[in-house]
C-alpha positions as CSV (number, residue, x, y, z in Angstrom):
1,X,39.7,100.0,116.4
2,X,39.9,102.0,119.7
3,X,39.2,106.0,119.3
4,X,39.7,108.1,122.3
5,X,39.0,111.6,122.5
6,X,40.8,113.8,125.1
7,X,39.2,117.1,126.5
8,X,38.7,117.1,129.9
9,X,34.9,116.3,131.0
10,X,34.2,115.7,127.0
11,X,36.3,113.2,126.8
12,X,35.1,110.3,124.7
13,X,36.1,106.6,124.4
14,X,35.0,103.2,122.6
15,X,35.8,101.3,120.1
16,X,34.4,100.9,116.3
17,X,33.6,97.2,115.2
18,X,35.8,96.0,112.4
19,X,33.1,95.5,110.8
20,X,31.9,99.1,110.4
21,X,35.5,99.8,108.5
22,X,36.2,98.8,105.2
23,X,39.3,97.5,104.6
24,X,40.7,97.3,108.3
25,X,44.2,97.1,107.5
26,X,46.5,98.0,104.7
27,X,47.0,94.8,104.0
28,X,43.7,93.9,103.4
29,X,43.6,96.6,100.5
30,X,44.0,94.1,97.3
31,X,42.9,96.6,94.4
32,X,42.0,100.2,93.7
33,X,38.4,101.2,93.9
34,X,36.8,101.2,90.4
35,X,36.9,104.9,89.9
36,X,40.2,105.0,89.5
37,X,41.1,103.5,86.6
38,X,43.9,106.2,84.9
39,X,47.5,107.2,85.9
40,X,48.7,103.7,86.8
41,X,52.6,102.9,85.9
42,X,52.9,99.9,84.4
43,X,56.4,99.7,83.6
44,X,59.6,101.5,83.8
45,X,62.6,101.4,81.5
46,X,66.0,102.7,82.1
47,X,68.6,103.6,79.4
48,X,72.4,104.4,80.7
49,X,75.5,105.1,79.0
50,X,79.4,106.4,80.0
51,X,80.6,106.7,76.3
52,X,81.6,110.3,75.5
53,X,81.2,111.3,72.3
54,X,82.4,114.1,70.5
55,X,81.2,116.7,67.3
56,X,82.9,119.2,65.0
57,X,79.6,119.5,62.8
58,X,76.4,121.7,63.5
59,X,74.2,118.3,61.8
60,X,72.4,116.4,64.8
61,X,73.7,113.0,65.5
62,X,73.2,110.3,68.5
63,X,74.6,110.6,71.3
64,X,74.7,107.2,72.5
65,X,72.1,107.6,75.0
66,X,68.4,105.5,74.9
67,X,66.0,103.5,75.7
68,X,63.3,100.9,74.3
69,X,60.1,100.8,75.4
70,X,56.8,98.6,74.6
71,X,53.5,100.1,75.2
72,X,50.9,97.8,76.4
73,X,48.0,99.7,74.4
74,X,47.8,102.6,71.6
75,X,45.8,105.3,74.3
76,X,48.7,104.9,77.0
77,X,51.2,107.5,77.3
78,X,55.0,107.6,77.9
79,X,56.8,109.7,80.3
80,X,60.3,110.3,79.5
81,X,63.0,111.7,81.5
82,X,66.5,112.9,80.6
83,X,69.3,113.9,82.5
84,X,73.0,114.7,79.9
85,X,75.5,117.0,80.4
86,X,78.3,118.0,77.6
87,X,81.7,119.9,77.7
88,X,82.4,122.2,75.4
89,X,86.5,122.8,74.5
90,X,86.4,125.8,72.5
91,X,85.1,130.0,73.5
92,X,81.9,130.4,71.7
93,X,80.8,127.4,71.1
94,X,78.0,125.7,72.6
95,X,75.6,122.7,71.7
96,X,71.9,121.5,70.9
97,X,70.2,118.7,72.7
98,X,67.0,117.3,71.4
99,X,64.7,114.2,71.9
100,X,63.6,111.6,69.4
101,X,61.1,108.7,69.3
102,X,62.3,106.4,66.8
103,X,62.8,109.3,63.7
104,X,60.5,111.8,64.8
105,X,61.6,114.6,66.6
106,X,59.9,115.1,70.0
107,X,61.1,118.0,71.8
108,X,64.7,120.6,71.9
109,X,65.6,120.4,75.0
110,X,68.1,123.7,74.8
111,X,70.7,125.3,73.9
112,X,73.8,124.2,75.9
113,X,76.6,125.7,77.1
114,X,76.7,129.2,75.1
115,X,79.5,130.7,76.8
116,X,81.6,133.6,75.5
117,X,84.2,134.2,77.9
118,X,87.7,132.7,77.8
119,X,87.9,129.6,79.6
120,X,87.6,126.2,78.0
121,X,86.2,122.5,79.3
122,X,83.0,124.5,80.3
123,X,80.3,122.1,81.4
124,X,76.5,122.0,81.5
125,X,73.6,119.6,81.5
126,X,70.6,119.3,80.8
127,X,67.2,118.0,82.4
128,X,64.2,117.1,80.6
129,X,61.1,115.1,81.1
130,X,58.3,115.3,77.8
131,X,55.0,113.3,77.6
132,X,54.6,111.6,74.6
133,X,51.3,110.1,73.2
134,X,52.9,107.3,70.7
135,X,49.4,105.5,69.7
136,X,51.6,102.4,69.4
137,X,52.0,99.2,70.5
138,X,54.7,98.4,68.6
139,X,58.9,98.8,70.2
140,X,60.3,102.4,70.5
141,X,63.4,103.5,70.9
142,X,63.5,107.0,72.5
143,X,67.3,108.8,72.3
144,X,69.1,112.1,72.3
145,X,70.9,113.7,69.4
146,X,73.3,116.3,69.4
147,X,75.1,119.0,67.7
148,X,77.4,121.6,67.9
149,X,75.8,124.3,66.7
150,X,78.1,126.9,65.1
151,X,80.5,124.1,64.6
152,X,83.3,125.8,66.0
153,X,85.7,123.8,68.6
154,X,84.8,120.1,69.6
155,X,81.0,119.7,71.7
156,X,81.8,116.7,74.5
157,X,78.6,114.7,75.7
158,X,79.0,112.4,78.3
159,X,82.2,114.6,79.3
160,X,82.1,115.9,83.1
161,X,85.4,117.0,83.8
162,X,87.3,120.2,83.9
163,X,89.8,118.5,81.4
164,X,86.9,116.9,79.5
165,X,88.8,113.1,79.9
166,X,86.8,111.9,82.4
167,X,83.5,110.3,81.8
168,X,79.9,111.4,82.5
169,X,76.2,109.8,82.7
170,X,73.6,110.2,80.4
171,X,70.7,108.7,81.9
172,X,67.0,108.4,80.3
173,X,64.1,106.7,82.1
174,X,60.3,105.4,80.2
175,X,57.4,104.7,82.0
176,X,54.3,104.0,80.4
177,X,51.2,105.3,82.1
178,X,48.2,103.6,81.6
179,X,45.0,106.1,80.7
């Protein structure tokens, strides 16, 4: 590896023998030193879905949206991330998101959409990421449940349209670190 130093009558120049550099090129890096042994990814699942779906009632339901993931070992850890968005069609009505692994709740993600004025087809959305610690090995499904709250008017998810007929994109992405 050449080095050259410019500064006038301190100038320097040379070069350092490969082998006084450990790993001489990026591609001769094959693994991580030994002290890092945390934070790795070691896979990624991604959950889509296009279906609207619609609620009356303030008890939670799906909403269509989710994901299955495997974890490789009961101390890893598994980063979720949401993105939803839902239409309401009524004044004074707005909805509850939440996260669920398998049956247990994880996490509200928020009120949405608590609007007061006049006009309808209001949209939101929402974005969430939550860490979850399952100590499992076993499959889990991770999803998003609904409701609209004071069950007045209809609650759209997966709606994104001023007219609430065309279709959105819930989206929800696992990875599992490795700790």
């Amino acid at each position: 590896m050449a080095i050259t130093r410019l500064g006038g009558a301190n100038a320097i120049s040379g070069t350092i023998p490969q082998g006084n550099i450990a790993n001489a090129s990026l591609g001769a890096v094959t693994a991580l030193p030994a002290a890092i042994s945390t934070g790795k990814v070691l896979q990624v699942v991604n959950g889509l879905t296009y279906t609207k779906v619609q609620s009356t009632s303030a008890t939670y339901a799906d909403t269509g949206l989710s994901a299955s993931i495997t974890p490789s070992s009961t101390s890893n850890k598994i980063l979720v991330i949401i993105s939803q968005n839902m239409v309401k069609s009524a004044d004074n009505t707005y909805g509850g998101l939440k996260l669920l692994r398998n049956s247990t709740e994880l996490g509200f993600i928020g009120d949405l959409i608590c609007y007061t004025g006049t006009s309808n087809y209001s949209t939101d959305s929402a974005s969430a990421s939550f860490f979850d610690n399952p100590s499992s090995t076993s499959s889990l499904t991770y999803k998003t449940q609904f409701a609209n709250v004071p069950a007045t008017g209809t609650i759209d998810v997966q709606a994104d349209s001023s007219s609430s007929t065309e279709r959105g994109r819930g989206s929800i992405t696992l990875m599992e670190i490795e700790i």
